[in-house]
N, C-alpha and C positions, 0 to 999 in steps of 0.2 A: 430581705429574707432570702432574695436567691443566692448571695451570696454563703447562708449558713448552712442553706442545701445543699451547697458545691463541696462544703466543707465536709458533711455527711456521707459522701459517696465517694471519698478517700478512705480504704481500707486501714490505713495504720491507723489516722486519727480519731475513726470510730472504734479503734482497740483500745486505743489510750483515753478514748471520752470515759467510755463504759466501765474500762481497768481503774479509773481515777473514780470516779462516783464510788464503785464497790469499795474502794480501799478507805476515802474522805467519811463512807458513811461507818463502815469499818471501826475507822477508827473512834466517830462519838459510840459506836455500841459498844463497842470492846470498853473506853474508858469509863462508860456507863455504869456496865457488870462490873467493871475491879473497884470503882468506887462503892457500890452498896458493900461485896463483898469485903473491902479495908474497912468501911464505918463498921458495919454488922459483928467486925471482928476487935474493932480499937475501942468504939465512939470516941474517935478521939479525930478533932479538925487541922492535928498537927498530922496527922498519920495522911488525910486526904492531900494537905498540903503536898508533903515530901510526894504521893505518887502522884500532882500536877506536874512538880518539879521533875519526878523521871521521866515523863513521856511526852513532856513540853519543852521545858528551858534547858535541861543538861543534853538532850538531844539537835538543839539546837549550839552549842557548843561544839561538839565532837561531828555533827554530821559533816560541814565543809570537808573534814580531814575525810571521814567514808569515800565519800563522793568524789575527791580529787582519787580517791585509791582507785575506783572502780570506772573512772572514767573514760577508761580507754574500748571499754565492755560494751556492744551493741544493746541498743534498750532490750531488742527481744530477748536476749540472754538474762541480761542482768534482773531485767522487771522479775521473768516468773522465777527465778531465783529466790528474790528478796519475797515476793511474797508466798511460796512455797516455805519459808523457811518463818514465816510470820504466824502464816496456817498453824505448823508447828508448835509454837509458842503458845498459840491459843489452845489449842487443842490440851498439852499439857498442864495448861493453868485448868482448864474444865478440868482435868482429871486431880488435880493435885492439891484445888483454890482450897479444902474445906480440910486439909492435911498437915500443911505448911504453913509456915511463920510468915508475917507482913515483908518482912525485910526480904523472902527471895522473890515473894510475888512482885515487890516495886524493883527490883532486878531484874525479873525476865519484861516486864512493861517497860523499864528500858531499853532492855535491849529491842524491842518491837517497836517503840519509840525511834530510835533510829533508822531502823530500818524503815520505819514510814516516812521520815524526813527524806531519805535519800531515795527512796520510789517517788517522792511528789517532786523532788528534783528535777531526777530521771525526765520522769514523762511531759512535767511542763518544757525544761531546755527540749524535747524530743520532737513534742508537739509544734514549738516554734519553726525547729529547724526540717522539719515534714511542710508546714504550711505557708513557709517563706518561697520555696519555688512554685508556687500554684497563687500566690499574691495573696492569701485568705487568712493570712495569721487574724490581722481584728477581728474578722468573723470567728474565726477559729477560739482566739482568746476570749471573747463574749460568752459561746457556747460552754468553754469550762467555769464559766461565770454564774452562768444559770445552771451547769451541775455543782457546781462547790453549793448553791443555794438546796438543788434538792436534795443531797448529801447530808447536808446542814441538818433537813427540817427530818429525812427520811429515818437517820439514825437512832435520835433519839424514839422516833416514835415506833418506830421496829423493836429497840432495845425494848422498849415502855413494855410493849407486848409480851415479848417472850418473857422479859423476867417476870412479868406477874404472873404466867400460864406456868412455865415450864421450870424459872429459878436462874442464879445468877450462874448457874455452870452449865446448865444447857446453853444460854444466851451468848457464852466462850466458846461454846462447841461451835454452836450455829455459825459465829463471826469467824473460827478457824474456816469453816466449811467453804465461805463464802470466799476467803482469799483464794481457795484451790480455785475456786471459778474463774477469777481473777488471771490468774498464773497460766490456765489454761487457754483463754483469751487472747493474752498474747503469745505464748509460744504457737497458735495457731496463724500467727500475721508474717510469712515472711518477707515480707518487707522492713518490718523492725529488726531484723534482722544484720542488717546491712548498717555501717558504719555510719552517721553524719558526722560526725566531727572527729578531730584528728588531735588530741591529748598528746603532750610532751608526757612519755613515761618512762624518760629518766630521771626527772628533776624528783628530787624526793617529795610527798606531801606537801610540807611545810612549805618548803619552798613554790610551788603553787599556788598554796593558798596566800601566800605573801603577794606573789606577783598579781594574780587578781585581785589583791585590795591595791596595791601599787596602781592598776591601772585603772581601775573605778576614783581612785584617788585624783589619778592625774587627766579624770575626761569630767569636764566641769559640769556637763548634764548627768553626765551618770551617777557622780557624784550627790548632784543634788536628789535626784529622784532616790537612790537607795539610802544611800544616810538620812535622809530627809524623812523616810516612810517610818525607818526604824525607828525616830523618833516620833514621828505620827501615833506609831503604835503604843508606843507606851500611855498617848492621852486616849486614844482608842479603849482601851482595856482599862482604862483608871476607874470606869463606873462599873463594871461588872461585878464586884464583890458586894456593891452598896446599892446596887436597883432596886432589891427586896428589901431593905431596910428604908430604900425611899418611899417606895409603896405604901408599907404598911405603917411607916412610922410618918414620915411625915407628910404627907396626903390623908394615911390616915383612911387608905383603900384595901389593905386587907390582900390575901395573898391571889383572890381576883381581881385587885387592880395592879397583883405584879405580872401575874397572865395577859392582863389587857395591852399593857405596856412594853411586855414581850413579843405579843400578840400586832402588836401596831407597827413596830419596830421590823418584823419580818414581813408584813404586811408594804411595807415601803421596800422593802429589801429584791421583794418580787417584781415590784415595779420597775426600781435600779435597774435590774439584769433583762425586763422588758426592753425600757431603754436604752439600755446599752448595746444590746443585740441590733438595734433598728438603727443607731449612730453608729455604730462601729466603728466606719470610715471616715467619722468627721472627729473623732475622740485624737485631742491631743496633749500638749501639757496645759494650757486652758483650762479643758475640763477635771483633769487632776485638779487642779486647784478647787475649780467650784464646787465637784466633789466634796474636798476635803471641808471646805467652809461650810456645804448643807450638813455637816456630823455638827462641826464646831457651833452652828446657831442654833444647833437640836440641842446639844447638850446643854448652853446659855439657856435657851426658850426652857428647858426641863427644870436644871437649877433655881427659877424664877416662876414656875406652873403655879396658880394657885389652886390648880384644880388636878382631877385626873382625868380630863378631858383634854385641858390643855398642856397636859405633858405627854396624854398618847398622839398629840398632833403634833406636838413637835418628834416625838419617836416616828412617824413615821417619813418625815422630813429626813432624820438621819438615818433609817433606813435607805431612803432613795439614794443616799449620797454614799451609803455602804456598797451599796449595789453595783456602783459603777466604779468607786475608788480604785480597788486592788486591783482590777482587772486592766484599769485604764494604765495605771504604773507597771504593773507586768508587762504589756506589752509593749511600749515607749521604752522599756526596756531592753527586750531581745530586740527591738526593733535599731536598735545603737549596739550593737555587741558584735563583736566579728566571731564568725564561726564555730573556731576553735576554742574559743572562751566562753562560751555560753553555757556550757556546763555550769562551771566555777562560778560564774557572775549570778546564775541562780542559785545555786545553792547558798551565794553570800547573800542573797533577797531573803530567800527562804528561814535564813537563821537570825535574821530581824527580826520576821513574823516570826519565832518561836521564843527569841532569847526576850524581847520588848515586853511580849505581854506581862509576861512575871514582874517585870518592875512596875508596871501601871498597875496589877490588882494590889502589890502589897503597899502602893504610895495611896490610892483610891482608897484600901481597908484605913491606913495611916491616918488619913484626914476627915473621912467619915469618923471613926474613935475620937479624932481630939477637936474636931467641932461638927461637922452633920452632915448627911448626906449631900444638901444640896452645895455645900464645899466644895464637896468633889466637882459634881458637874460642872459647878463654877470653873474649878482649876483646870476641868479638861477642857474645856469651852475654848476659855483664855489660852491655854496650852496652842489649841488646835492653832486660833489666832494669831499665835506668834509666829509658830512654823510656818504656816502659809506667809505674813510676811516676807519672813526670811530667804522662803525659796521664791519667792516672787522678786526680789532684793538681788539676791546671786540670781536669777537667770536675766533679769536686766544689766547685770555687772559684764556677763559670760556674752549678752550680746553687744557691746557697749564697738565702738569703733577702736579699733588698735588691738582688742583684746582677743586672744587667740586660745582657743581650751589646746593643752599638747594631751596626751595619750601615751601612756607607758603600752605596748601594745604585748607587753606579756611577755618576753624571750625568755624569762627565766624557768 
């Protein structure tokens, strides 16, 4: 723990802790309010769809390209920028949500969308590259581990509140309000101020983002950890559409045993990020792995519950192993990245975790519809299974004698 103290008494990293919780929680209120307000105005479950898709998965698309554009831009500039300019957003969706048509509200949520993909960029590469000369990155990465969890849990139940007090365009208001807090945070650090990395800003876009997959491509660990995740993520998110229809349908637990099970699930997740914070230093691609196996036997163990006791016991198995997953690949990440690529190499993490899930919840809805919920668990289970394999496979191959990983190291 002294080590996440040490982390704490760095002035940037407490700008970027605090600025990321505000933004992470942000953004479940923010999507909270625009989804009653699309249902309230469609009921229609295609309309919620299209606005997951604007401020998840087509953001994750387009953000790499943001990100390489703005990458030459000190966090302190750029952060309260984006989110001064998000404030915005919200701000006139509160004034506008109950005036205007769906189609420009799920426009301006994209464009916020983005903008949030490339502030979580921002500040994770920032964060790395702050706590790499003081040796505290694990600690450092842990700590955004345990806020992406209270962020998590905060949001929602902040949003719960307001909309039921005050309505879904106060609760815009408030979330606008809250990014100003944000934006002021950090233009008060200057030390964020100041350049860490040194972006090629001639090469055009495209071409950056090329040569970062190019060199992710040609570094055999890197390779495996980010491609590897992206696909993780898809079995990750495969159950989320079908948990309530597991619950209630077949358990047979009612919309209390889909609480309980959500309830279990975050209950282990808490734990995760306990112990993660306490290993920090000993986390390496190992526990990626066992990580990823505790989601994989929770999901098996769920698929196969006959009860709803022993499905919240294995949720809270895959919480643990949630806990620690993401956090332990992030940083095994920047932990292999040189300098000046760290941007890029995040922001091509970051559009895994956004573009993935959308194909897990519509394969998960897919096979819940054409045989049952616990299908899905089944197939995410087995999914997980295979990957772990696989990246256990290639990283015995990467360390094999003779074999050499090369490194395109970016020039272009």
């Amino acid at each position: 723990m002294a080590g996440l103290r040490s982390t704490l008494r760095i002035p940037e990293f407490r700008a970027l802790l605090i600025s990321y919780v505000i933004n992470r929680a942000g953004d479940v209120f923010g999507a909270l309010a625009l989804a009653i307000i699309v249902l309230g105005a469609t009921k229609s479950a295609i309309e919620i769809a299209a606005l997951f898709l604007a401020t998840q998965f087509f953001p994750g698309l387009v953000g790499p390209f943001v990100v390489a554009r703005i990458g030459a831009i000190p966090a302190g500039r750029i952060l309260p920028a984006c989110y001064v300019v998000e404030a915005c957003l919200f701000l006139v969706l509160a004034a506008v949500s109950r005036h205007v048509g769906v189609t420009l509200i799920v426009g301006l949520a994209f464009v916020d969308g983005t903008l949030a993909f490339a502030a979580r960029s921002v500040t994770r590469a920032t964060t790395a590259s702050t706590l790499i000369p003081h040796d505290l990155m694990p600690e450092g990465k842990a700590a955004f581990n345990v806020a992406l969890g209270l962020a998590t849990v905060a949001g929602p139940v902040l949003g719960g509140v307001v909309l039921a007090q005050l309505g879904p365009a106060a609760a815009l208001a408030v979330d606008g309000l809250s990014f100003l807090v944000a934006a002021a945070l950090i233009a008060c650090t200057p030390g964020l101020r100041a350049r860490h990395h040194a972006e090629e800003t001639r090469a055009t876009r495209s071409r950056q983002l090329r040569a970062s997959i190019r060199y992710i491509a040609g570094h055999a660990t890197l390779r495996v950890l980010i491609f590897g995740e992206g696909i993780a993520f898809v079995f990750f998110y495969l159950v989320v559409p079908v948990t309530v229809v597991y619950a209630t349908r077949s358990l047979h637990a009612g919309p209390a045993g889909y609480a309980a099970i959500l309830a279990s699930w975050g209950t282990g997740a808490i734990i995760g990020s306990t112990v993660h914070i306490r290993l920090a230093r000993r986390i390496g691609h190992a526990t990626i792995l066992l990580s990823t196996a505790a989601v994989a036997v929770a999901y098996l163990g769920t698929a196969l519950a006959p009860t709803l006791l022993v499905a919240c016991a294995a949720s809270v198995l895959g919480g643990v192993g949630n806990g620690t997953q993401w956090a332990s690949v992030e940083t095994a990440v920047h932990q292999l990245v040189e300098e000046h690529l760290r941007l890029r190499v995040s922001a091509v993490l970051e559009s895994m975790a956004a573009i993935a899930p959308g194909a897990g919840i519509i394969l998960g809805g897919a096979l819940a519809a054409l045989f049952s919920p616990r299908a899905a668990y089944l197939a995410a289970g087995l999914g997980l299974v295979a990957v772990i394999t696989a990246a256990a496979l290639s990283r015995a191959l990467a360390a094999a004698p003779g074999r050499v990983a090369t490194a395109d190291l970016g020039r272009a």
